[in-house]
N, C-alpha and C positions, 0 to 999 in steps of 0.2 A: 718734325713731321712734315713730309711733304703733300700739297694740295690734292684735294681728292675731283679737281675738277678733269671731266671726261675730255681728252681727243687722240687723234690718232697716235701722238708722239711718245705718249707718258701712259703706257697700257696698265704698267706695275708702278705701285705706291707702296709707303710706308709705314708705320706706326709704332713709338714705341714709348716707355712707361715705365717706372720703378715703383713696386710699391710695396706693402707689406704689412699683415690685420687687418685687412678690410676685402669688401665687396664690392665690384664695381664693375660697369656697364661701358666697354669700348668703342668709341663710333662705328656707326654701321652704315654709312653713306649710300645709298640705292645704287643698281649697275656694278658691283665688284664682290668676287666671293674672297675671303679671307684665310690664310692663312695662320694659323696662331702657335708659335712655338719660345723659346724663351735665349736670350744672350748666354744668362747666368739664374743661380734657383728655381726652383719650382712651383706648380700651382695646379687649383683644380678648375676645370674649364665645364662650364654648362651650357649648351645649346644642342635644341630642338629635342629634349628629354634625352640627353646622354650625356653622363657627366666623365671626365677623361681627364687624365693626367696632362701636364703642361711642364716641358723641359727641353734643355738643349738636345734631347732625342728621340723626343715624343711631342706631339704635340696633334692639333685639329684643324680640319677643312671645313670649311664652315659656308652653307649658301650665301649667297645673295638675299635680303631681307631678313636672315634666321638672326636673332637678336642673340647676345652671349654673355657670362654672367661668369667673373675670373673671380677664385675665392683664395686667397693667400693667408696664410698664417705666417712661414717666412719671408724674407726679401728676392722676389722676382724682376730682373729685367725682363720685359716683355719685348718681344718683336712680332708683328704682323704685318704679313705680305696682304698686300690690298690686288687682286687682280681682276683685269677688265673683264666682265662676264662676255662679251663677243668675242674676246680671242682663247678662248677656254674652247678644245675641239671634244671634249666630252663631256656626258650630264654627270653631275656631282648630287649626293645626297645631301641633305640636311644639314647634317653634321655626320663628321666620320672621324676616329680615333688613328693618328697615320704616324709611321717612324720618319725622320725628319733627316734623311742624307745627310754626311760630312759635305757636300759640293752645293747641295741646297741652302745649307750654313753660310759658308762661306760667300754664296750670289747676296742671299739676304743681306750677308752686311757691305757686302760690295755698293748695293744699293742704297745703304742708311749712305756710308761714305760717299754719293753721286752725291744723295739728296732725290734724284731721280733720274732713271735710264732714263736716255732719247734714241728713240726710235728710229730717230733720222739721222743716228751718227752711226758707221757702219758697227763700229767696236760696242759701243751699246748694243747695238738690234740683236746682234749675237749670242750677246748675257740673256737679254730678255729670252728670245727664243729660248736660250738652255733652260731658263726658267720657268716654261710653261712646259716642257717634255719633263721636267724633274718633276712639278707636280701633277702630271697626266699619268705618271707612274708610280706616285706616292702608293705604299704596302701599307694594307691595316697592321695595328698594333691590338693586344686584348688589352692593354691598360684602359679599359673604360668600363662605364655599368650605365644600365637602361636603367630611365624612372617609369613608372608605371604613368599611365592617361588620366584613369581614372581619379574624379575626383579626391575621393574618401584615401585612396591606397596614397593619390601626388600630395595630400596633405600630410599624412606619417611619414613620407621618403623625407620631405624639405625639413619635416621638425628632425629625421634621425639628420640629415645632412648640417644641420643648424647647430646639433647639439655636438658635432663631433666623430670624438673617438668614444663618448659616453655609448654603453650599451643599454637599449630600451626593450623589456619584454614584452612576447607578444600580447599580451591582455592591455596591457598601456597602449602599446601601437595600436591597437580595435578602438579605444576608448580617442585617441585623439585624431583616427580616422571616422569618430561615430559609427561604427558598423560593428560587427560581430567578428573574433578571431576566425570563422571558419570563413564567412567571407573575403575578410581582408588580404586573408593565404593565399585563398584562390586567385584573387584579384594581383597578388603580387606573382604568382604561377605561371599565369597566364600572358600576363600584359609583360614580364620582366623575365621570364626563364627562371625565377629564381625563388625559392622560399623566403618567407620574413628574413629566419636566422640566415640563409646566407646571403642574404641580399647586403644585409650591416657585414656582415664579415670579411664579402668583396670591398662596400663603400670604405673599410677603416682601415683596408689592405691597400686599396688607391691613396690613403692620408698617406701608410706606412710609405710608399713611391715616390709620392712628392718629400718626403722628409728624407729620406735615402738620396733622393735628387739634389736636394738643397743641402748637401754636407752631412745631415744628421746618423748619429752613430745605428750600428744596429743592435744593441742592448736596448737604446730607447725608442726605435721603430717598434722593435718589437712589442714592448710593454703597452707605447701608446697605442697601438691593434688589439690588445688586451690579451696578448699571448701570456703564457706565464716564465716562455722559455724561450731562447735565441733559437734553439733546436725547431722544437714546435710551430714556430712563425717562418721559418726558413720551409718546413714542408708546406705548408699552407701556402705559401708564396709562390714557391715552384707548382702547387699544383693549378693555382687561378693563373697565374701570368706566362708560363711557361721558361722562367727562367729566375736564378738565386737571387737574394738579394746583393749578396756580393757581386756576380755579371753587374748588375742592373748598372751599380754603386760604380763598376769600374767602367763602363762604356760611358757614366756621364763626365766620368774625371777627365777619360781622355780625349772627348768632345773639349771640355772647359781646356785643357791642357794644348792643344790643336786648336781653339782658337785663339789663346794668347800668346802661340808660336806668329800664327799666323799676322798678328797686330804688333 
């Protein structure tokens, strides 16, 4: 990991992590918005109430201050691009869900192997620069789902996110939001775009992603989204993401594939 201290030479930093079953909080050093996308595996990524897939083709743009919360089930190499919040020429959201370029790949790890651009060498400043018009142009991805603000509705999002791929009905979800099912609907309607049921059935179709990502077969994406059918789970997919699980499955192999050419 290279130092997170500010000056003119070293605008882009690094970070990076392997982990796998657990929860955990990545530094978040004042002054630099981040970048979060992954070498190898996948994960689910939480900041500023939007939770989003984490992979070598997807990944999050994350403010400066917004704190992030990676939940992995399988084995993720993590990478984050640390970048100077003054050399950034436009305002970035909170958090944003963004597809992660074959050449933004590639700078990223160019940069683990520096240790850190210098600014002051011409052949660096170059990289850098390409690196900040790559992500001034980052394209959202839908790989993501809003949590709701509200107290009552953020307290049943985190237990459905906690619990899984388990499915919770609605009269449960009221009961561990304290409120009433017709409030809670509304409350997830409103604050999230989405009804109770389909709010769990995008959140367990984002598990399905990251497990497609990380290797996992599509018989058992399916089942663990609670499909009963490969059929079934394949429309479902195509209709939230806008693309099969097979695309999804084949654009991560040939990222992992391009970059082990490339090393």
């Amino acid at each position: 990991m290279s130092r997170f201290r500010h000056d003119d030479g070293h605008p882009v930093r690094w970070f990076g992590l392997g982990f796998r079953g657990s929860t955990l909080q990545p530094p978040g050093p004042p002054g630099w918005h981040r970048l979060i996308a992954a070498r190898s595996g996948a994960c689910l990524a939480r900041a500023a109430g939007l939770l989003a897939t984490i992979s070598t083709d997807h990944g999050m743009l994350v403010a400066d201050g917004v704190p992030v919360q990676l939940h992995a089930s399988e084995r993720i190499d993590v990478r984050m691009l640390y970048l100077d919040v003054s050399r950034m020429r436009i305002d970035i959201a909170p958090s944003r869900a963004v597809a992660v370029t074959p050449l933004l790949r590639e700078l990223i790890e160019r940069n683990v192997e520096r240790g850190a651009l210098d600014a002051r060498e011409a052949s660096d400043r170059h990289l850098i620069e390409v690196i900040f018009d790559e992500v001034h142009a980052l394209a959202g991805v839908p790989f993501a789902l809003a949590f709701p603000s509200d107290p009552r509705a953020l307290r049943a999002a985190e237990h459905c996110l906690a619990a899984g791929d388990a499915t919770i009905d609605r009269q449960r979800f009221a009961e561990i939001a304290g409120t009433s099912a017709r409030t809670l609907e509304r409350l997830f309607v409103t604050q999230t775009g989405c009804s109770i049921g389909r709010w769990q059935r995008r959140m367990r179709l984002l598990g399905a992603a990251c497990s497609l990502a990380a290797g996992g077969s599509l018989n058992d994406s399916a089942f663990n989204a609670g499909y009963a059918s490969p059929s079934a789970f394949i429309t479902a997919f195509r209709r939230t993401f806008g693309m099969t699980p097979g695309r999804l499955r084949a654009e991560t192999d040939r990222a992992m594939s391009a970059g082990k050419t490339s090393r």
